[in-house]
N, C-alpha and C positions, 0 to 999 in steps of 0.2 A: 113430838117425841120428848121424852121425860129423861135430863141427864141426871144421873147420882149423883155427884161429886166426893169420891170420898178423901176426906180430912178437910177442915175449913179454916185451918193459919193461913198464915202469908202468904205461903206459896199455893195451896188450893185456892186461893183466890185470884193471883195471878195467871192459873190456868184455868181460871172460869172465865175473866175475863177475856183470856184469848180465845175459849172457845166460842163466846159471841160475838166478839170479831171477826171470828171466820166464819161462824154460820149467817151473823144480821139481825136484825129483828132481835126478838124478846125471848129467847128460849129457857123453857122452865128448867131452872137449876134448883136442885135439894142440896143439901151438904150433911155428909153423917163424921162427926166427929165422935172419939170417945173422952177427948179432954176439953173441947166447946162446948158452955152451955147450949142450951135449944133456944132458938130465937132468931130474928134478922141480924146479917151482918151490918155493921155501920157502913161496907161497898156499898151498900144497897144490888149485891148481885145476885142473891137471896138468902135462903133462911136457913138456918140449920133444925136440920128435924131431930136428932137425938144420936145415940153413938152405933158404931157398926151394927148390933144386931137387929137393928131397926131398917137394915137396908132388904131383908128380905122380903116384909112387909110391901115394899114398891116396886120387887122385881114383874114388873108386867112385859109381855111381849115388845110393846113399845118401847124398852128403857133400855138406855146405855149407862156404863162404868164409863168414870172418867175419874185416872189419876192424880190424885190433890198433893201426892204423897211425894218427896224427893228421898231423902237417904237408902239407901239401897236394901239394909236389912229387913227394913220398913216398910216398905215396897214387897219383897219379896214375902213376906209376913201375911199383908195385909191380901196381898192374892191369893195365895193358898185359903186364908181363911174364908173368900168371896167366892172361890172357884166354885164350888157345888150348884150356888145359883145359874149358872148358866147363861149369864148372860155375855153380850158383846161388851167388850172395853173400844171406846173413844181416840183415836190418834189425834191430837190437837195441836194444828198450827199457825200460830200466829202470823196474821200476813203480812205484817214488815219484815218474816223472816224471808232469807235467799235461800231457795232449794231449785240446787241446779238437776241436770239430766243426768238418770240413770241412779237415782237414789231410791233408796228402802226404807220405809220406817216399819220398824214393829208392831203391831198390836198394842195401844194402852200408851205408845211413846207421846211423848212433847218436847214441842220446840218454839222456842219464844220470840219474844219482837226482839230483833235487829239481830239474829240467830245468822252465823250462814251457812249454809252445808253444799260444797260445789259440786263434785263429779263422782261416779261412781263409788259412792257410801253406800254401805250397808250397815242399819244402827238395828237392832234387835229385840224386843219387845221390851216396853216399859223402862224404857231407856227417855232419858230427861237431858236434853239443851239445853240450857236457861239463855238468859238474855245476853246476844254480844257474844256468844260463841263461836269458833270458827271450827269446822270439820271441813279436815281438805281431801284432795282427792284419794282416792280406795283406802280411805280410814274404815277399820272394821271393830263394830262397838259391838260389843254381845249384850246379853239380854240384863238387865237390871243396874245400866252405868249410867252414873250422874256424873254431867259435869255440871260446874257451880259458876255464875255470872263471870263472862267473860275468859273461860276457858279455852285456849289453844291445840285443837291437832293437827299437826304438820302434814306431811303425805306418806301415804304408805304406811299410818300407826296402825297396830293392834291393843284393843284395849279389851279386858278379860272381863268376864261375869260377873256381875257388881260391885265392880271399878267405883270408886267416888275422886274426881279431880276437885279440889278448893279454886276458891275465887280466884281469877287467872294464874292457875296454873298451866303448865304448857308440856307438851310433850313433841319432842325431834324427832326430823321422817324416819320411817323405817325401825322406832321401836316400838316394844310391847311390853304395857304394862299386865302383869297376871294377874288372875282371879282376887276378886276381893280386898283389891290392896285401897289404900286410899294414898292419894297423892296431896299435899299440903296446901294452904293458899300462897299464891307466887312463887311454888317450886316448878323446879324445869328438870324434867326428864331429858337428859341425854343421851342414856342406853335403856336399853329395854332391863327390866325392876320386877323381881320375882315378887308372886300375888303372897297374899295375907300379912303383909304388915304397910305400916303409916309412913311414907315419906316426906322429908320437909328440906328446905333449902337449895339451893345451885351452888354445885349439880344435886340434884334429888341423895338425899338417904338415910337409911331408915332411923328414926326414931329409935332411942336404948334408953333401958328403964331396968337397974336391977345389974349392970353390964349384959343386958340380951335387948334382942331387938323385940319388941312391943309386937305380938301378934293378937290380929283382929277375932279370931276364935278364942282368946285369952280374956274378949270383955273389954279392948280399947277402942274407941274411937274414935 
């Protein structure tokens, strides 16, 4: 079976690598970037063949999607523009992560080395764990949420439709962050934080620019 990878930075690589982890052997990876030259990576975990439109070119029966992509708008972008092809997207996870019983991942999601996700999760398509993340029990991710190396949810969180948490960020049981909001690196949610804008600090809040709060449909960040 022939994996795409699409985007080939840092993090497409970090989840090529997990995904030969969890399959063994030598599995043929491609990587389509639109901002990487064409050529071998220096991972040596293969090559990049040219930028997105070049992926349909290799959509054969045998191929899988496998998301390279983390930031949420990005993600959500890069599907819409892929979805015609028809093919299946890749759920990738790295097997130093903990994935306890009664958990779901989405379609296209990833979860990385030393990841933990314990009891009754339910994470959402193309939904990203990076490394060192903890999801505790009946956390409910919807579809398009990253969190970013070494991220915390408590129990009982809800986190909205492409959510973005920064580098251990945290969030307290029983809140919910809304749709699209992004949460800072090392801020801590302590109540539940209405979607479309950026929060920073403990206790989490939002971002002002202007005397208003910074919203993500405005073009920020």
């Amino acid at each position: 079976m022939t994996h795409l990878v699409i985007g080939a930075a840092g993090h497409a690589q970090e989840v090529a690598w997990s995904l030969r982890a969890m399959l063994g052997g030598d599995p043929e990876l491609l990587f389509f970037d639109d901002r990487v030259a064409p050529g071998p990576l220096a991972s040596g975990l293969g090559s990049v063949v040219g930028p997105l439109d070049r992926v349909a070119a290799y959509a054969r029966t045998n191929a899988r999607l496998v998301l390279g992509i983390a930031l949420p708008r990005l993600k959500a972008s890069v599907v819409a523009q892929l979805a015609p092809l028809g093919l299946p997207w890749a759920t990738v996870v790295h097997p130093t992560a903990t994935i306890g019983p009664n958990v779901e991942l989405g379609d296209g999601s990833y979860v990385a080395a030393g990841a933990i996700v314990t009891v009754n999760v339910r994470a959402g398509r193309f939904t990203t764990i990076n490394m060192h993340c903890q999801a505790a029990h009946d956390a409910v991710l919807a579809d398009l949420v990253t969190l970013h190396p070494g991220a915390r949810l408590a129990g009982g969180v809800t986190i909205g439709e492409g959510v973005e948490l920064g580098t251990a960020a945290v969030v307290l049981p029983g809140a919910t962050i809304g749709p699209w909001a992004v949460l800072g690196a090392g801020a801590i949610a302590l109540r539940s934080l209405p979607g479309g804008r950026t929060y920073v600090g403990v206790p989490a809040r939002p971002v002002r620019q202007r005397g208003r709060a910074v919203r993500l449909d405005q073009g920020a960040a």
